[in-house]
C-alpha positions in Angstrom: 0.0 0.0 0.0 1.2 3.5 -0.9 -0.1 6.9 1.1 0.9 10.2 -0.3 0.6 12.4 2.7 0.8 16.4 3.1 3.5 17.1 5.2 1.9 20.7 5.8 3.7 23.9 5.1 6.9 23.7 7.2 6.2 23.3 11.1 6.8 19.8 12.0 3.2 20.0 14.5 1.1 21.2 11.4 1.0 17.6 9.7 -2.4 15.9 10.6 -2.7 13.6 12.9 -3.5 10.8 10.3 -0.3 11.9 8.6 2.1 11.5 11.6 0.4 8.3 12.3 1.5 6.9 8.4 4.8 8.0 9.3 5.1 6.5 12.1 3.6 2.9 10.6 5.6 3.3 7.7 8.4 0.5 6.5 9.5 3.3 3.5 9.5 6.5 3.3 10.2 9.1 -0.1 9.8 12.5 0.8 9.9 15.5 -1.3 13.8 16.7 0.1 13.9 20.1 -1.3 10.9 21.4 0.6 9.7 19.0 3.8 10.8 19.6 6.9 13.4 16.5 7.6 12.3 17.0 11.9 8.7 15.2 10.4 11.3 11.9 9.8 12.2 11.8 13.4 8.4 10.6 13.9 9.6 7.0 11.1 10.1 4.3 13.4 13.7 2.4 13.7 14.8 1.2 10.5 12.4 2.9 8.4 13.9 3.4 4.6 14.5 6.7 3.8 14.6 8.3 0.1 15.1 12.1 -0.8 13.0 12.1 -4.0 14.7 15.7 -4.8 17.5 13.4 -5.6 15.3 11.1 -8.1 13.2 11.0 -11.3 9.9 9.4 -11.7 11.3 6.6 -12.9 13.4 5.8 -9.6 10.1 6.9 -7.2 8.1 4.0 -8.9 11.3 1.8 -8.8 11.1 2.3 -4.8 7.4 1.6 -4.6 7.2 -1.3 -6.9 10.5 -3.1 -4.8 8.4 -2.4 -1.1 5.3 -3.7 -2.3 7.4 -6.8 -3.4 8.9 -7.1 0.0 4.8 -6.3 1.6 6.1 -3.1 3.2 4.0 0.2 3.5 5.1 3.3 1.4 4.9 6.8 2.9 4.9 9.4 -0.4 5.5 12.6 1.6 4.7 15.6 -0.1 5.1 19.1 0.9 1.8 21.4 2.2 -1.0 19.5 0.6 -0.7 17.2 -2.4 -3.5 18.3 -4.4 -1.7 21.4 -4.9 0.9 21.3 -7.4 2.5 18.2 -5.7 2.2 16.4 -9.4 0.7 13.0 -7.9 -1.6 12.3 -10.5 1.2 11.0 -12.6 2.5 8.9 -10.2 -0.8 7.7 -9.0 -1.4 6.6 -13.0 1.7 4.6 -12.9 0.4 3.0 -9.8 -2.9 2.4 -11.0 -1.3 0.7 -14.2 0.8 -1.7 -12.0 -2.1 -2.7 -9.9 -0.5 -1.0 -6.8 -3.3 0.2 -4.0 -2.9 4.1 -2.6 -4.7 7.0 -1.4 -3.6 10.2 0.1 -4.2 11.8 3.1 -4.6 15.8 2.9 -2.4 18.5 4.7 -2.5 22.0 5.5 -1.1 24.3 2.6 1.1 26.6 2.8 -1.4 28.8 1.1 -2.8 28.9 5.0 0.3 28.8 6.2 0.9 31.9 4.9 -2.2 33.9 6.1 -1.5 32.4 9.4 1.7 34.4 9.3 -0.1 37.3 8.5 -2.8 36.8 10.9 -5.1 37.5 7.5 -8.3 36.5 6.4 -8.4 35.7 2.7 -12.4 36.2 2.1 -13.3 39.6 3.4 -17.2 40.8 2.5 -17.1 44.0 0.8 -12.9 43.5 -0.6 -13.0 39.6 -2.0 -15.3 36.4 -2.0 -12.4 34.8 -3.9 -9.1 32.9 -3.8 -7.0 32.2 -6.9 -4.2 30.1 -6.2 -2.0 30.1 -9.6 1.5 30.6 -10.9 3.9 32.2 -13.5 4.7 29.9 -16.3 8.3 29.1 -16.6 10.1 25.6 -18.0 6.0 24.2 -16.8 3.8 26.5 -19.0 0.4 27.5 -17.8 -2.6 27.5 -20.3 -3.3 31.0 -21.8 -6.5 31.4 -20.2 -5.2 31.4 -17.1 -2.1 33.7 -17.6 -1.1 36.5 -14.9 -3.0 39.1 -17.1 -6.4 37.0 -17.6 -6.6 36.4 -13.8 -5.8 39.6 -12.7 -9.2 40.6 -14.1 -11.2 38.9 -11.5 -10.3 41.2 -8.9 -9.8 38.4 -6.5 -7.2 37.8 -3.7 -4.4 36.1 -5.7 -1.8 33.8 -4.5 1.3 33.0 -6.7 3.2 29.7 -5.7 6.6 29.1 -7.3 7.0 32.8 -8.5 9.2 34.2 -6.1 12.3 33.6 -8.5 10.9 36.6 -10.9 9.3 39.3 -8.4 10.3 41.8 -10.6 8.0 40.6 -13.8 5.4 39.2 -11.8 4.9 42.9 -10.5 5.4 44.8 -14.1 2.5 42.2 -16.0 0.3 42.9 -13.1 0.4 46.2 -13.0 0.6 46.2 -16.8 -2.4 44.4 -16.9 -4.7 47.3 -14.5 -3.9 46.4 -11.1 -3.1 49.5 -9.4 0.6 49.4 -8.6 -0.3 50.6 -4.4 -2.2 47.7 -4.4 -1.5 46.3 -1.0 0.8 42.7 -1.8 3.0 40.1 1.2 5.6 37.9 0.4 6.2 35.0 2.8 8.9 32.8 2.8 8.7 29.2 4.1 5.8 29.9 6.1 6.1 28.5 9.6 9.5 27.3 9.1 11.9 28.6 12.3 13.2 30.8 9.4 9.9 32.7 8.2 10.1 35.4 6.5 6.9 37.7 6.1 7.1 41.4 4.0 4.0 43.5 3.3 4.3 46.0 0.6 2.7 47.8 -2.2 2.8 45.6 -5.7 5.3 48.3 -7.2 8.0 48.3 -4.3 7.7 44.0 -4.4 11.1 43.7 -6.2 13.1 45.7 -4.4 11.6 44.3 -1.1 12.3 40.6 -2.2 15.6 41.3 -3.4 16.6 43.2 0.4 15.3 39.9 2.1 17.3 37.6 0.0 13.7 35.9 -1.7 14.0 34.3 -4.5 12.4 30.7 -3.7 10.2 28.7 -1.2 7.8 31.8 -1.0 4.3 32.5 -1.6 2.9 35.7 -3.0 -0.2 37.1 -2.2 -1.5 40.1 -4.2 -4.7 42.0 -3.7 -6.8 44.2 -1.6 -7.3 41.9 1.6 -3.9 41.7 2.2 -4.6 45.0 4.0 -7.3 43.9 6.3 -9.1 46.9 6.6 -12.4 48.3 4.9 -14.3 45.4 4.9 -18.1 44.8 6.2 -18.7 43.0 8.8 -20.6 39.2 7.8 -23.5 38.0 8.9 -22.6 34.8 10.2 -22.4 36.4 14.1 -24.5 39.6 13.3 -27.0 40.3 16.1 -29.8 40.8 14.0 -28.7 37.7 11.7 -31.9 34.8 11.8 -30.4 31.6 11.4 -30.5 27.7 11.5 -29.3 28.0 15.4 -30.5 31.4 16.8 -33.2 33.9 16.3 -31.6 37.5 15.4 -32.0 40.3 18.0 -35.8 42.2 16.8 -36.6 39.7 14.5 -40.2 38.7 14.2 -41.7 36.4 16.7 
């Protein structure tokens, strides 16, 4: 049996509790190197296999998986925040499928969350932005035109740019080239809720400059819109006194 598991985005107490208990039942372990926190192995019990799958290509991943199911041994595929989000399973589970191998995957907390944690923000503020889009630039993995910076932009929504932080300064120059309003309120945070967290709120123009004096070009999140300030939005209805709902009667309403 194979789980992929989300490691979460950095801390070694934000993997779920399912997740640490995988690890811990787990006879082999391939974790993505580059970006998991390594403290999460210390939970892998005595003699656990180890791989660093920054270190291998798909090829060698399935090699690993296909020899521990030959032996009957449980395979831990630990994948940074939560898989679902560019962790580029799907392939993998399709070779896996093919073979006849068993998986599933256990979920973990982005680093998308991670992020606003940092912040202490709320993403979905009534009145700024009912909307998240979580996207990327294209690089050597191109993105399909309908959803290039530019096309996205036009939403108006909160937007949060993974694997971007390597080109702040033309991230910033198509957005604002695009009609965002270059003192539109931006943060860049890098490995959120690492030890090492870095966290910068700026306006979209002065994002270059304020990447480059922190030393950010990789492992950072971007997050570009209005609700990044956290101010001027309307309050919700969920705990408004005068709100009528499924659990309470609002304050004056109608007997």
């Amino acid at each position: 049996m194979v789980h992929f598991v989300g490691a979460g985005p950095g801390a070694k107490d934000l993997i779920t509790l399912r997740g640490k208990e995988l690890i811990e039942q787990a006879d082999v372990i391939i974790y993505a190197g580059s970006l998991v926190n390594p403290g999460l192995l210390d939970y892998a019990k005595a003699g656990c296999e180890i791989h660093d799958s920054s270190r291998l290509n798909i090829d060698e991943v399935i090699e690993i998986i296909r020899a521990a199911e030959k032996n009957g041994l449980m395979t831990v595929r630990l994948h940074t925040g939560d898989p679902s989000i560019y962790g580029a399973i799907r392939e993998q589970m399709d070779i896996l499928e093919a073979q006849g191998i068993a998986f599933d995957v256990t979920p973990g907390v982005s680093s998308f969350c991670g992020a606003a944690a940092a912040l202490n923000m709320e993403y979905t503020l009534p009145g700024i932005t009912q909307s998240v889009i979580i996207t990327r630039m294209e690089g050597r993995t191109k993105v399909p035109e309908k959803e290039s910076v530019e096309a996205l932009a036009a939403h108006g929504a909160t937007m949060v740019f993974f694997l971007s932080a390597g080109d702040t300064e033309r991230l910033s120059k198509r957005l604002i080239d695009s009609g965002v309003s270059e003192d539109i309120p931006c943060a860049i945070v890098y490995k959120a809720t690492w030890p090492d967290e870095k966290k910068v709120i700026c306006s979209l123009k002065d994002l270059p400059e304020k990447a480059k004096e922190e030393g950010i070009t990789k492992t950072a999140l971007i997050i570009v819109g209005r609700a990044v300030a956290q101010t001027g939005y309307e309050m919700s209805k969920l705990y408004d006194p005068g709100f009528t709902t499924e659990y309470r009667k609002g304050k004056n309403a109608d007997a």
